[in-house]
N, C-alpha and C positions, 0 to 999 in steps of 0.2 A: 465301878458299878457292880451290886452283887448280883451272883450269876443264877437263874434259876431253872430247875430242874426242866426237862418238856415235858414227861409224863404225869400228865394231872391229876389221876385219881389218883396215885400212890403218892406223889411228895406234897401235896397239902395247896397245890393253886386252884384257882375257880378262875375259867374262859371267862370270858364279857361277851362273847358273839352273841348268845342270847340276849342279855341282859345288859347292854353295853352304857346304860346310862347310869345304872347303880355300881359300875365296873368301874368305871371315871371318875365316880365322885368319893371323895375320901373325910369321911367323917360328916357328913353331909354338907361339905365345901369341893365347889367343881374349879376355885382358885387353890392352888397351896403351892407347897415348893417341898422338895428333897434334895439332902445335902451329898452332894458327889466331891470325896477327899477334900470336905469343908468349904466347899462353895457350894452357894445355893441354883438350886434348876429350879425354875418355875414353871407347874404345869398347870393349863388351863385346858379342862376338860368338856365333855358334851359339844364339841362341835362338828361341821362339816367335813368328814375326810374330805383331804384334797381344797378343801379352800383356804382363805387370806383371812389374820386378823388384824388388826391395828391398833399397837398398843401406842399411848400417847403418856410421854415424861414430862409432866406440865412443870417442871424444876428442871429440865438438863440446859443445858447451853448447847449453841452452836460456835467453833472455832471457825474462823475466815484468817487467810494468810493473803496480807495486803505486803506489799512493794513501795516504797518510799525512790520518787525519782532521783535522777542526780542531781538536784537541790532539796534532796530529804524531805519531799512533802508525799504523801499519800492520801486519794482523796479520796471518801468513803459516801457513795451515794445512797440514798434510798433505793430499796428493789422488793419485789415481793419474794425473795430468797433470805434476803436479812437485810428486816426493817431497822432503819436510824431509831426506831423508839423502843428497842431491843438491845443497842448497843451499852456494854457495858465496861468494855476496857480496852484498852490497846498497849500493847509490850506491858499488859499487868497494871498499868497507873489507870484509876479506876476515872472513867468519862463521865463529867456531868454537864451532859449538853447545855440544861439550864442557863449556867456559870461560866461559858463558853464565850470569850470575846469574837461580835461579831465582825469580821475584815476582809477586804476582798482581795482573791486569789490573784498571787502575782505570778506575773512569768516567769517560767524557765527559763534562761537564756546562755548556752553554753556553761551550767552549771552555776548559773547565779542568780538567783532572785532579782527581778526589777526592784522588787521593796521587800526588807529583810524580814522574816518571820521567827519569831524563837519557841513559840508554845502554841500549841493545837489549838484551833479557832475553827466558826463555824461559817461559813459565803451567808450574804443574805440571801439562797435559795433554799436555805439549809444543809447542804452539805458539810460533812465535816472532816476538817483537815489535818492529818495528823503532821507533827511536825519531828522529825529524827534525824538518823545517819542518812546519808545518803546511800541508794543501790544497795537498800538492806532489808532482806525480810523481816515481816513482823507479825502478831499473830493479836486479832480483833476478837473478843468474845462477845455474843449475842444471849441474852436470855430468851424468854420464849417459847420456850418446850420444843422436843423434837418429839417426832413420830416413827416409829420402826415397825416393820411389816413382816409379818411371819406365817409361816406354812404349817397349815395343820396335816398331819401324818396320818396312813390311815386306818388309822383305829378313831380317829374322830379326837386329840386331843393335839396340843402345842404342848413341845418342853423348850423352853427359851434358855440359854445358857448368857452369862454375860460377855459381854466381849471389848476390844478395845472402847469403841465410842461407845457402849452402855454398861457400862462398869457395873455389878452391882456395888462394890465395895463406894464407889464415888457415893455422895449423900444426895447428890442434884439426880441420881436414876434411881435411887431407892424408892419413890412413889409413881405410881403409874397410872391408868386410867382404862380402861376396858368397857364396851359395850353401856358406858355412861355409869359406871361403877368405879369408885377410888380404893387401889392397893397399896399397901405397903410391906415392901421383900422383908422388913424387921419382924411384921405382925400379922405374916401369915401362918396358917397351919405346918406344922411340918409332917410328913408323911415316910416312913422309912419301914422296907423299900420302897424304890418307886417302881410303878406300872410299867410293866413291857408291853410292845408292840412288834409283835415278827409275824412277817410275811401279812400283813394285815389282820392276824389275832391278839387280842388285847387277853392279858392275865396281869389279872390283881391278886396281891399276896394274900395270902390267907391272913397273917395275921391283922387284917387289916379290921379297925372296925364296923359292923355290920350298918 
């Protein structure tokens, strides 16, 4: 991050205390992003110091790590955590419930199936079964968008950084959703530098445009 001077009339910053909402907005976009050692920071400006935003990746997935019993079945039910009509693959072989032969779930019985199963089907309740090793992790992907919640800092803006589960580099978190407005980390403004925030006063670079 480049480092900027504190004394404001001589090295060229303009405070925002005044002016805090034309201090936030860069180019007249209160979304953009600045690139820190080539990853992007997304800042969204003009809001509440100290409150919550909620940005929504109607493209990411959610991961679920299912367990396959000692007869390799693992059973995936509906939840309002991760809906069956979200699910889109399990160990990577891509699920289509559709296509899904429907069969009912046999017991376990000291590691053996009453009746033998070879390929993932679905109960007539709809549940679906995957079928694998046995006593072995595996890893369930869900579409559906996720939501991640962030803290505005207070000079009144959010700088969101990516992180493991929101990658921006991943293409399923490159678009997002704010305040009923659709982004995309490719196609937003770029602003360099970016705005500082110390001790609760906001300084925008001068060079910034007016």
């Amino acid at each position: 991050m480049k480092k900027f001077p504190v004394r404001l009339g001589v090295l060229g910053l303009t405070t925002a205390i005044a002016l805090p909402v034309m201090a936030q907005t860069f180019n007249g976009n209160d979304v953009y992003k600045v690139m820190r050692n080539g990853t992007p920071q997304v800042i969204v400006g003009n809001l509440t110091p100290g409150s919550r935003l909620t940005m929504t990746y109607p493209e990411a997935t959610t991961t679920r790590r299912v367990t396959t019993n000692s007869c390799g079945l693992a059973v995936l039910r509906d939840s309002n955590a991760n809906s069956l009509s979200n699910l889109v693959s399990i160990n990577s072989n891509t699920i289509n419930q559709a296509a899904l032969p429907t069969q009912l779930l046999p017991r376990c019985v000291n590691g053996v199936l009453e009746e033998a199963r070879t390929e993932t089907f679905k109960t007539g309740t709809g549940d679906v079964v995957f079928v694998g090793t046995p006593n072995t992790v595996f890893e369930a992907i869900y579409a559906g968008g996720r939501d991640r919640n962030v803290t505005v800092n207070a000079c009144g803006f959010a700088a969101i950084n990516g992180t493991g589960a929101f990658d921006w580099a991943d293409s399923n978190n490159q678009a997002f959703t704010f305040n009923g407005n659709t982004y995309d980390i490719n196609t937003l403004p770029t602003a360099d530098p970016e705005p500082i925030c110390r001790t609760g006063n906001l300084y925008k670079p001068a060079s910034w445009p007016n």
